[in-house]
C-alpha positions in Angstrom: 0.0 0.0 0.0 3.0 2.4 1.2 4.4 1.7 -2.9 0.9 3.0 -4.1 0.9 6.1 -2.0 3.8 7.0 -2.8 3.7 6.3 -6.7 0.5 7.9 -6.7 1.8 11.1 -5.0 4.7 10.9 -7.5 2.6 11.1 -10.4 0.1 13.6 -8.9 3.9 16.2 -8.5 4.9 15.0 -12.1 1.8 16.6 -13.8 1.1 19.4 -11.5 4.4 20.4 -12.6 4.5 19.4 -16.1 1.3 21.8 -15.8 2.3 25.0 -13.8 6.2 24.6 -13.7 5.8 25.0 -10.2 9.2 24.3 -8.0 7.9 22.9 -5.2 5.8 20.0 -7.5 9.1 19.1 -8.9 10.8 19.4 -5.4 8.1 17.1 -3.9 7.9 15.0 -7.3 11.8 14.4 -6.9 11.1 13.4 -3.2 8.8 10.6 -4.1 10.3 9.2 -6.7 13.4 8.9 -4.0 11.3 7.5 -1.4 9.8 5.0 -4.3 13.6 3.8 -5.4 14.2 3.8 -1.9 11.7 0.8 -0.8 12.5 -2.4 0.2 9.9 -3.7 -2.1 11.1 -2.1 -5.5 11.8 -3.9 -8.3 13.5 -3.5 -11.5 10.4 -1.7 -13.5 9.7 0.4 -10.6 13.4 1.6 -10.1 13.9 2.2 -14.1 10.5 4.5 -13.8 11.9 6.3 -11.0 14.9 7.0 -12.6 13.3 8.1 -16.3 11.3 10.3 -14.1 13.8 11.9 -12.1 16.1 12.0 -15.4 12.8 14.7 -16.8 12.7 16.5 -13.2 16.5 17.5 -13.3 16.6 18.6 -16.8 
């Protein structure tokens, strides 16, 4: 459930700032995606979306 949350949340930040350019989306966008690649639970899809994401967030 925590992986959900958190992907959700990730996604939610991705588009709000994909949408309004807004630093703190991308700041809390970036978070998640951490906190996702940080999990126990991760596996090798779920790591290579976090890091395409973040990968689109830094540049």
């Amino acid at each position: 459930m925590e992986k959900q949350n958190l992907l959700m949340a990730a996604l939610i930040h991705l588009v709000q700032f994909q949408s309004t350019h807004c630093a703190t989306a991308r700041e809390r966008a970036l978070m998640m995606f951490d906190a996702l690649s940080q999990l126990n639970e991760s596996n090798a899809e779920l790591d290579n979306l976090c890091l395409e994401a973040n990968a689109l967030l830094t540049s």
